[in-house]
N, C-alpha and C positions, 0 to 999 in steps of 0.2 A: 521417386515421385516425378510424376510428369512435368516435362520445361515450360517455360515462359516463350510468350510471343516474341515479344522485343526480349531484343539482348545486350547486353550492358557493350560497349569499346571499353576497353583496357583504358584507366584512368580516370574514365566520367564516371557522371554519375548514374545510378539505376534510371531506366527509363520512367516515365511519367506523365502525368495529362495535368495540366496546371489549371487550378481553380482560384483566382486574389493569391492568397498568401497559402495556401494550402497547396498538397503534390497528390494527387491519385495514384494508387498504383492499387493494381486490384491484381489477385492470384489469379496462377495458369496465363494471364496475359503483361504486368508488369514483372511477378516475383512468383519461383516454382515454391513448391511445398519442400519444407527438407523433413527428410524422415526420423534422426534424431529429436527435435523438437516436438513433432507430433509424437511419437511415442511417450516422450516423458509427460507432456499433458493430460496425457491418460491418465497421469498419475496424480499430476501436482493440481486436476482441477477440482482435487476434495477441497484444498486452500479456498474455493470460493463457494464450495457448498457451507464452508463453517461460517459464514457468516450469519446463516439460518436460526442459529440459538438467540444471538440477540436480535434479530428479526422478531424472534416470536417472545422473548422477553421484554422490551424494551420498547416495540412497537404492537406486543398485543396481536399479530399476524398467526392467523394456522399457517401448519408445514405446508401445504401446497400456494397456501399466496407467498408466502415466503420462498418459494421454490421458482413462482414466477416473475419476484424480485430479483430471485437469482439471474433469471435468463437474461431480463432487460439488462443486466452489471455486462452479464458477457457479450451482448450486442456492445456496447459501453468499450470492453476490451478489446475488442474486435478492430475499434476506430483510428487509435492513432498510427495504426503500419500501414492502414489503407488509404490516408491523410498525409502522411508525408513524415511521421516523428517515428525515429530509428530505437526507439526503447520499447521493451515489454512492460504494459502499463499495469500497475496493481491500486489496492487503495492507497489513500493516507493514514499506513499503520500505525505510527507512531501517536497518532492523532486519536485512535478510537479511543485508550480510556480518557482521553479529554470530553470526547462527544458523550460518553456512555454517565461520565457525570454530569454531563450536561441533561441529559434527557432522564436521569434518573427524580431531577426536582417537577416532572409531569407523565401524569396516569398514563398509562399503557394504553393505544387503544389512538380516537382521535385526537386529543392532545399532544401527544408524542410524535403521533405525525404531524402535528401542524408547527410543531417547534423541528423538527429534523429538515422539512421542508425550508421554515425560515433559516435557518441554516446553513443549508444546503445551495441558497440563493445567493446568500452571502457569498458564499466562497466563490459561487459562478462568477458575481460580480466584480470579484477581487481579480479574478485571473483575467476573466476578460478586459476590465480597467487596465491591468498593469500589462497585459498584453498588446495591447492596442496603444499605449502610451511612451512601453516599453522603458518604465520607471521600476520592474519587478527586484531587477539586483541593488537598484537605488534604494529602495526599504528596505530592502533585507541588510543591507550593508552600515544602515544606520540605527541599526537596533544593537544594543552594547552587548558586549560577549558574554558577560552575566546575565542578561536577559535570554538570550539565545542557550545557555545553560541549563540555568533554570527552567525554559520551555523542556526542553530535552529531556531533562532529567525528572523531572516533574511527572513527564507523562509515561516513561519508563517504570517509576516507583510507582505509581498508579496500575499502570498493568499488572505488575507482579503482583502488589495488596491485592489488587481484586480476584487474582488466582488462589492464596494464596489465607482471605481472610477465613472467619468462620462459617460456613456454606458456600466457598468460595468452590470452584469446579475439583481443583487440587485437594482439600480438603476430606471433599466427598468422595472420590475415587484417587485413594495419593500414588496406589503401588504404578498404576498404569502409564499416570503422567509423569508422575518423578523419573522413574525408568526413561521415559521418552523424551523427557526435557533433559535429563542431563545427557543424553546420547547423543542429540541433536548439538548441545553445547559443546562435545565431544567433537563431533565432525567440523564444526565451523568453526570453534576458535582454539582449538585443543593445538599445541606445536610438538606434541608428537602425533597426533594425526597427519601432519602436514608431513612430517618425516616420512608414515607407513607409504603416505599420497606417491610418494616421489619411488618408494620401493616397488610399490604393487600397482600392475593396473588393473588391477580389480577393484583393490582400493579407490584408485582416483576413477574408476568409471562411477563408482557407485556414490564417489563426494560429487558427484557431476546435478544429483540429483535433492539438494540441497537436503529440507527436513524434511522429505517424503519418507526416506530410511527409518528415522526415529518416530515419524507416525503413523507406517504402518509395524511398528513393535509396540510402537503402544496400545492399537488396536490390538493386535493380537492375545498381548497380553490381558487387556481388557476383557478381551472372551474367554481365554482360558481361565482366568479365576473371576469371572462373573461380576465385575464390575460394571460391566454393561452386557445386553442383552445381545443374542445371534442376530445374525440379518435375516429378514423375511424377504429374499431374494426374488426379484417378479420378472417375467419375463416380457418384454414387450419396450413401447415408447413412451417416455417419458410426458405425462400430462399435465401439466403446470397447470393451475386454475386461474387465467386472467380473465378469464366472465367476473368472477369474485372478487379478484384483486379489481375493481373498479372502485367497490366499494372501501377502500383503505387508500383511496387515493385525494389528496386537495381538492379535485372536482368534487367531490362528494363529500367528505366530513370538512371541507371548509378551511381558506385560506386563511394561515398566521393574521394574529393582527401585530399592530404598529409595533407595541410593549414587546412581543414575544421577539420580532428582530432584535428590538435592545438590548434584550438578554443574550440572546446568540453573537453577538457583537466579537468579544472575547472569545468568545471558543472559533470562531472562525476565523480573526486573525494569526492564533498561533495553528490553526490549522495550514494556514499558509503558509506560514516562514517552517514551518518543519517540511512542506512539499516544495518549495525552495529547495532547501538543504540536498531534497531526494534529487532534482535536477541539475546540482552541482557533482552530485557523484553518480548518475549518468553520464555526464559532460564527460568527468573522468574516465570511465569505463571505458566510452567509446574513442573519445580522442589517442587513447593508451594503444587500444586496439588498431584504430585507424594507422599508425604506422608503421605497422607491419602487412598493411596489404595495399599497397600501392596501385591495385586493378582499381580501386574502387573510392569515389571522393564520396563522403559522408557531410551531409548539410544537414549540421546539427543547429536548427533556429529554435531560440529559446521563444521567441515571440512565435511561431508556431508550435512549440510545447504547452505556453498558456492558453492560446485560443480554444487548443485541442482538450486541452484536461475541461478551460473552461466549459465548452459546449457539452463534454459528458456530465457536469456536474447539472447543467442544465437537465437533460433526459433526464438523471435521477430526482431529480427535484419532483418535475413534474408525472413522474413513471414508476419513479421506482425508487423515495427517498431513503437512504442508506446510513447507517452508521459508519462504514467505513470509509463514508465519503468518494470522491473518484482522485485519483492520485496519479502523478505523472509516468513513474514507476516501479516494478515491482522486482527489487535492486536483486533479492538474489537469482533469480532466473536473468535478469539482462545479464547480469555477471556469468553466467555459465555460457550463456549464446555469446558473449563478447570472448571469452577467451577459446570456444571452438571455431570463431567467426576466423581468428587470428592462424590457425593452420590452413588458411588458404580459401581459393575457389573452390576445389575440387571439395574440402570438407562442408564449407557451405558458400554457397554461388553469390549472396550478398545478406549484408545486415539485417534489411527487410525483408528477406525470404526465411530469415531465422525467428526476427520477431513479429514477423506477419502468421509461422505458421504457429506458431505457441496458443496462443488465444481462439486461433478459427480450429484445431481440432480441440482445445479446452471447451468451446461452445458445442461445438457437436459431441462430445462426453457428455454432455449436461442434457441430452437427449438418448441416452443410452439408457434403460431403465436397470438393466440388472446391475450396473456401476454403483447408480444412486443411492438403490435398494439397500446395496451392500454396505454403503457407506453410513446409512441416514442414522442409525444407534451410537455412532460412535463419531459423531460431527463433532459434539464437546471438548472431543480430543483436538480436531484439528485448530479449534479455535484457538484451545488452552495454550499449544504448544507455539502457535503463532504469535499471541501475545507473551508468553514468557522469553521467548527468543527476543522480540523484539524489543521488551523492556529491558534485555541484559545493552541490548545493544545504542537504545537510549542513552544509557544511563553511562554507559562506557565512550560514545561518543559526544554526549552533554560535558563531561570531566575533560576532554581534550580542548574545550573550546576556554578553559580561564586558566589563566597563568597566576594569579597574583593571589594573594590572601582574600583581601575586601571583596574581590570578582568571586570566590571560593565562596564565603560568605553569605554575598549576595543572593547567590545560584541557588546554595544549597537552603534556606530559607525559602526563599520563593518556591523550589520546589516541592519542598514537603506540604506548602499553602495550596500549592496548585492541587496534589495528589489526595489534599485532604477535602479542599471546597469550591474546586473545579476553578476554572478559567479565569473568570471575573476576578477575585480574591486572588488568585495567585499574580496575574498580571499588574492587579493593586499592586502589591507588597512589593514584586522585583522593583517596578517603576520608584515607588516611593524609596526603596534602599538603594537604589541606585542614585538618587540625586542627593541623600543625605549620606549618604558613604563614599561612594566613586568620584562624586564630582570638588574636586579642589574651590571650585567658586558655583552656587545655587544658579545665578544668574548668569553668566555670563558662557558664552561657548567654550567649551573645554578643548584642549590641545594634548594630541599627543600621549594621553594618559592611558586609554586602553588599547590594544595592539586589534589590527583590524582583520583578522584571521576570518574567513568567513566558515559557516556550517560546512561539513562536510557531508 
């Protein structure tokens, strides 16, 4: 891939053009393309085509407005490498079946939008308040680790039911996704996979490429025995319909009122402390990485982490409201760019030419029509397999966050409330068990009693 203009000195950091608090850096003249990264987003950009099914369930959207929801997400993803934040940005996974309970108590159609929106505003205001305050680790740090559980878990057991129930996607086509889900679980948390990883590099090329493996076998499979239908493969440029998408937008079927915020209230708090959580294990990822390459100083600002998430959540609000919300990162591709990052310059020249080039060729796949084409029958799969992944991984890092019995308790109440009657209700119940279980005195500040471990 062709070089950058500016070139980094041995030690600083990537060059850039400073805006306030924000860092530009734009390709070919801050950060080259690396050709690892852009290859695999040829692959892993069906992950944001699957967003499309609850687009058009949940929001009442045809496939091509739902396609041009897609496009505006990857302008969205495009943002924080060219802004200054060293993570590959994904939604707030963990969060959708919270949202998707959320939006399942209003009609498909303009209600749904107007409650995703108010939502969606929420969360803007969350990021950018605690950004600009820089109060974001201060609330997340005083939320009790039963609470922080129970979110977790809650929304994990949620994903799964809804895979999982009667007309649930798993259900309705089990051979293709079962196959594909357990494969996927296979490669990411399997320890004899980690073993084969270390034997074969064939093996660990191909764990390089997260659940793309298990979902294109579950597609496969899906066509060989007919659970879903061939592609009608087209040849040409991908045509989004944003003339139409006008009309599915707040301009036009009409802004939230006051009520519909109150509603959203809860669901958009725990949308936040779970996109916390995602921030603290980029933190991790990259600082891990950062010392092993001593060419290059990485200026990881949390307070431009929020600005940047908040400003996409903004776009979407007004563009292109989403279920998936906008999220800070999209943990397992930064985890793969973080550990080739760490074999050097020469594997890749810096952080931001790794997660700069992820997203800018995932956007331009999103304009390749015979991709799309290929893709568009068998998008259910990529959804399914995403939220099943991600509820194992909920629900497996929800359990690390309480040590004690009552915290145990707590959590696990809470979140079967959450998974059963969304956000509101479940945020009741932790809260309420938590001050008549956890706290030694109702009134008075507690000391000492639950260990301060934060989300990971």
């Amino acid at each position: 891939m062709p070089f950058s203009v500016y070139k980094r000195k041995e030690g600083e950091e990537q060059p850039y053009w400073p805006l306030g608090p924000l860092k530009i850096r734009l390709p070919f003249i801050h950060f080259k393309l690396e050709k690892a990264e852009f290859i695999q987003a040829l692959f892993l950009f069906v992950v944001s085509l699957a967003m499309i099914p609850l687009l058009e369930k949940y929001l009442g959207l045809p496939y091509e407005v739902a396609l041009a929801y897609v496009i505006i997400c990857g302008i969205g993803f495009m943002l924080p490498s060219l802004l200054g934040v060293p993570f590959v940005p994904g939604w707030i996974t963990p969060a959708i079946p919270v949202v998707v309970l959320f939006l399942a108590q209003f009609e498909p159609g303009p209600e749904a939008i107007q409650a995703l929106v108010a939502l969606q505003l929420l969360v803007t205001a969350i990021f950018f308040i605690l950004g600009v305050t820089r109060l974001g680790s201060v609330l997340v740090n005083i939320v009790p680790n039963s609470l922080k559980a129970g979110i977790l878990m809650g929304a994990g057991i949620a994903a799964i039911m809804g895979e999982i129930q009667t007309g649930g996607r798993l259900m309705e086509t089990p051979v293709s996704i079962i196959i594909g889900a357990t494969f996927c679980a296979y490669m990411l948390f399997s320890l004899s996979f980690k073993n084969l990883r270390l034997k074969s590099k064939l093996i660990n090329a191909l764990s390089n490429y997260g659940i793309v493996p298990g979902i294109v076998l579950a597609m496969v499979i899906g066509w060989i025995i007919k659970e879903y239908p061939l592609p009608e493969i087209e040849i040409g440029i991908t045509t989004p319909a944003f003339t139409e998408m006008w009309y599915y937008l707040p301009f036009t079927v009409g802004f939230p009122a006051p009520e519909v915020f109150l509603m959203a209230i809860p669901t958009a708090i725990i949308a936040y402390i779970i996109a916390f959580g995602d921030i603290v294990v980029g933190n991790t990822l990259l600082r891990s990485a950062a010392t092993q390459r001593p060419d290059e100083f990485i200026d990881i600002s949390i307070d431009r982490i929020h600005l940047v998430t908040g400003l996409r959540n903004l776009l979407h609000s007004f563009f292109a409201p989403y279920p998936g919300l906008a999220g800070p990162i999209f943990t397992a591709v930064t985890a793969t760019v973080a550990e080739r990052y760490k074999y050097g310059r020469k594997a890749m020249d810096s952080i931001y030419s790794g997660a700069g080039t992820f997203w800018i060729a995932g956007f331009l796949a999103l304009f390749i029509l015979p991709l799309v084409t290929l893709f568009k029958p068998v998008l259910p799969i990529g959804l399914s397999l995403t939220l099943i992944i991600t509820g194992y991984l909920c629900i497996s890092v929800g359990m690390e966050q309480v040590n004690k019995s009552t915290e145990r308790g707590v959590a696990g109440i809470m979140a079967i409330v959450l998974a059963m009657h969304g956000a509101a209700y479940g945020l009741a119940t932790g809260i309420i068990l938590y001050l008549i279980i956890e706290r030694p005195r109702l009134l008075k500040r507690q000391k000492n009693v639950s260990s301060n471990k934060d989300i990971n």
